[in-house]
N, C-alpha and C positions, 0 to 999 in steps of 0.2 A: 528551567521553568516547569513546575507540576502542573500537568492538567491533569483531570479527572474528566471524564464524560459520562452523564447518564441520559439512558432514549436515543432518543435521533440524533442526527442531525440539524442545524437552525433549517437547512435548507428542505428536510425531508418531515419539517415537525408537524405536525396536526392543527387548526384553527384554533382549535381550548385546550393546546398545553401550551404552559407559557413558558419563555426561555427566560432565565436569572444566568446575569454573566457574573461571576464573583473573580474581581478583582482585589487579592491581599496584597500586602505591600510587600512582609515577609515573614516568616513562620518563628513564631515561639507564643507562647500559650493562651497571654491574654487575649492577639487578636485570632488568634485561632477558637478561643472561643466565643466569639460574637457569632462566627458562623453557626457554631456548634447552637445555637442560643436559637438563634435565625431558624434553623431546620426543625430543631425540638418543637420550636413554638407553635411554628407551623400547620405540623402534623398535628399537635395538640388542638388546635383550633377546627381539625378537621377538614383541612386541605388535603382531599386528594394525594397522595406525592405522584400521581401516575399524569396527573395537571404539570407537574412543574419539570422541569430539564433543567439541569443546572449545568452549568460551562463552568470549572472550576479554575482558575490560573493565580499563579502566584510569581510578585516580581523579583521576586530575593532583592527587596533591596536596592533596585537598580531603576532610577528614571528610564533609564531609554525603555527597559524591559514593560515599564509602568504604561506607558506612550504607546508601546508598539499592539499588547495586550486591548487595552483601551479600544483602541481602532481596529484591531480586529473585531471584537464585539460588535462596534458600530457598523462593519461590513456584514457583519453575520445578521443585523438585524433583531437582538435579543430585543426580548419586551422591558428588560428594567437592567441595570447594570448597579452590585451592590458592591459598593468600594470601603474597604477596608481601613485605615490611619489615613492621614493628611495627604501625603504625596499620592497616594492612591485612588484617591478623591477627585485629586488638582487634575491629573491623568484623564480621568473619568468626565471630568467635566468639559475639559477640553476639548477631548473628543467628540463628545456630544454637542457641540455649539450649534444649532442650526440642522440640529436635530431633535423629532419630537419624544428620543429616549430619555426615561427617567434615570437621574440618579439618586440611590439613597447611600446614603455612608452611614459609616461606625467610625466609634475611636479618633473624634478629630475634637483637640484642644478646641479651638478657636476656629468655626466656618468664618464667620466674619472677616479675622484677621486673615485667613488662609484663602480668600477671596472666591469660596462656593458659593454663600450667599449675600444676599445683600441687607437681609437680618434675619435673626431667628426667630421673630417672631412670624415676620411674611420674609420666607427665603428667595419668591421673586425664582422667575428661569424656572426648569425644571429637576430641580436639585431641594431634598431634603436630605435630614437622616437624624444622629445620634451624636450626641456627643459624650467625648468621655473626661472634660474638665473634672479635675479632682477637688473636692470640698478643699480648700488648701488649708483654710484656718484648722481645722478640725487635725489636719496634718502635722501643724504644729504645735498646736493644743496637745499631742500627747508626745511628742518631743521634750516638751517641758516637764509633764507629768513623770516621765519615766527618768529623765535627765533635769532636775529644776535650777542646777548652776549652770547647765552650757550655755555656754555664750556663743559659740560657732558653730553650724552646717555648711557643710560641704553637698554641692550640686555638681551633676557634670552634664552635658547637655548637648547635643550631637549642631557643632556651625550650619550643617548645610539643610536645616528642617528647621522651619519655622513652630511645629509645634512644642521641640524644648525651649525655645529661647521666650515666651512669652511663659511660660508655667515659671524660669527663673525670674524672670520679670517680676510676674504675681508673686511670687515670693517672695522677693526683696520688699515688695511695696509693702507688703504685712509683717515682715520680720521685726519689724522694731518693736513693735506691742506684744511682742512675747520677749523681749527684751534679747532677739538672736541679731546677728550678724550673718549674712550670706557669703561663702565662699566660693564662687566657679571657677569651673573650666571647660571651657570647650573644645570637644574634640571633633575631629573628621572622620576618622574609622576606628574598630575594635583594637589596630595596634598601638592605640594612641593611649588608653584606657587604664595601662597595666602602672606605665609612669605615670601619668595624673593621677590615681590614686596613691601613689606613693605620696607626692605632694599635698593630698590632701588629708590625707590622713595625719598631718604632721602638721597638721594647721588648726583642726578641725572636730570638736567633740560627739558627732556623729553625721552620716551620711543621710540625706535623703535622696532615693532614687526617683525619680519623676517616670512619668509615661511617654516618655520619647524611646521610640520604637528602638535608635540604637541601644541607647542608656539599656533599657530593658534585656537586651538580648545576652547582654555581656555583663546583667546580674550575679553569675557564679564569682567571673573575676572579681567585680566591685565587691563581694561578700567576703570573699578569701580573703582581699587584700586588707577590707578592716575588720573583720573578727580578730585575724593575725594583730593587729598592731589595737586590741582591746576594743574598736570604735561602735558603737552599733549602728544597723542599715536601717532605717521605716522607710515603709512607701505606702505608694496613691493606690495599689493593685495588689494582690491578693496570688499570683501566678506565680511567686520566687519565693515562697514561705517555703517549701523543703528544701531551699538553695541557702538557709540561712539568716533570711532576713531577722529583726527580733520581734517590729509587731508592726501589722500593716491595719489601720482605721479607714478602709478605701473599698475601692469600686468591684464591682462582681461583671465583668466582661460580659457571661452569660449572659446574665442578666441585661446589659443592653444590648445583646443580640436579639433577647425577647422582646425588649420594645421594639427593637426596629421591626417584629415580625406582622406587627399592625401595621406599622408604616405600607410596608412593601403590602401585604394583602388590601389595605385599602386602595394603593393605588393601581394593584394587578386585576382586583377583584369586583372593588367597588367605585371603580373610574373615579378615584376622588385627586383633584390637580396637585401637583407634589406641588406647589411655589404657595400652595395656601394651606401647606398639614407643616405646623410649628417644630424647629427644631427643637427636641427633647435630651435631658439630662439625664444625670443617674439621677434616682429614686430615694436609693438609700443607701447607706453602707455598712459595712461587717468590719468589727476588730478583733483581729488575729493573734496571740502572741506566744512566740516560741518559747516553752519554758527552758526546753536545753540550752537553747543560746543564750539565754537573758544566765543560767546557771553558768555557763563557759564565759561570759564578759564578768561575770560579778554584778551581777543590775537585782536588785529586788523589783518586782513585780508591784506596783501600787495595790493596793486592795481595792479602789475605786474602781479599778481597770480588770480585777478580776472578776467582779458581780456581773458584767457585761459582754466578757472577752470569750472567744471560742481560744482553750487553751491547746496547744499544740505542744505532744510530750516529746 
């Protein structure tokens, strides 16, 4: 587990600094930069950093790690607890039951379905944050664009996290108005990854990778495995484009780390109730496209998509 500590102690802190417990789920880029996003913003706005303490910990991945983290916070008594993806969240929230600590999250598909709030628009309890639902149409909008006869995508989706199994969900339901078919599989851990894409690439006229924290981490593989066998990868997130990807029309992490930096200051700052500050999306999105690998598949580059695109040589 990574801690970091800056300042005191919870037990030795001062009245007006405030402690932020940050709980990640597990380290690779995208949710590493919410944080990054969160601190930037911060300081931007003119917070002090010598106000804030931060508790940094990270669960690699691991409920119990998630659980045990969590509750240490809640002993320690931070003023806010900022939870990172879905499972890191569920952790966070649970530990806080009946407790008056806030928590704010990033990077969760679905609060609703993953049962933090009890809507987004009044989240109820003292739980808000961020979500990082991917425009999905827009997703497949340029699926077609760049591929206009595929007829099949390939998902893969981690069983034991309910934030990939609702994103294939969402995709299924909208896959037929772009005239595709959904291929999944889901897997349980990184060694599961290397054969599922064998099979799916052998199904399947290109991959999309979703923002499930496994899916994501194990990027390299899934890019290796279908570059090699012609396929191309798009995704929701913008964090695996020098791994490969061909073009991502998706989320900027950062950037909802920066929203979440009003969240967390209004309610560190400006005593405002987390159960009545609205869960918030992404804003906007960037599209990415790698011209090497669109040149190493054989893909032309639409012209519609280059007046618009950050091209990447």
């Amino acid at each position: 587990i990574l801690l970091l500590v800056a300042c005191a102690s919870p037990s030795e802190k001062k009245d007006d600094i405030k402690v932020i417990g940050v709980l990640q789920w597990v380290t690779h880029p995208a949710l590493d930069a919410t944080l990054t996003g969160l601190q930037d913003e911060l300081s931007r706005q003119g917070i002090d950093s010598s106000k804030i303490e931060w508790l940094i910990k990270n669960a690699d991945g691991q409920a119990a790690n998630a659980d045990l983290i969590a509750k240490q916070f809640v002993s320690d008594g931070v003023d806010l607890i900022y939870a990172i993806a879905t499972p890191a969240a569920q952790a966070a929230v649970n530990a806080t039951l009946n407790t008056d600590i806030p928590v704010v999250f990033n990077a969760v598909t679905d609060a609703v379905v993953a049962g933090l709030v009890e809507s987004n628009e009044l989240p109820g309890g003292n739980v808000t944050g961020v979500s990082d639902a991917a425009p999905l149409a827009l997703q497949l909008q340029l699926i077609k664009d760049f591929l206009p006869n595929a007829q099949k995508i390939g998902m893969l989706y981690n069983l034991g996290e309910v934030n990939g199994k609702i994103q294939v969900e969402q995709v299924q339901a909208l896959s037929s108005e772009f005239g595709l078919e959904v291929v999944s599989i889901g897997v349980t851990n990184n060694d599961e990854i290397s054969s599922a894409m064998t099979q799916l690439v052998s199904e399947v006229d290109a991959i999309y990778n979703i923002t499930d924290n496994l899916i994501v981490t194990a990027t390299s593989i899934i890019v290796d495995k279908a570059n090699s066998a012609k396929i191309p990868v798009f995704a929701a997130e913008n964090g695996g484009m020098s791994l490969g990807l061909l073009a991502v029309d998706g989320l900027s992490y950062e950037k909802l780390g920066i929203q979440a930096a009003s969240i967390v200051s209004d309610i560190l700052f400006n005593q405002k109730n987390p159960s009545e500050i609205t869960v918030s999306g992404a804003k906007d999105t960037t599209l990415e496209i790698n011209v090497k690998v669109a040149e190493l598949l054989g893909i032309s580059i639409p012209e519609t998509l280059k007046e618009r695109a950050t091209l990447i040589e």
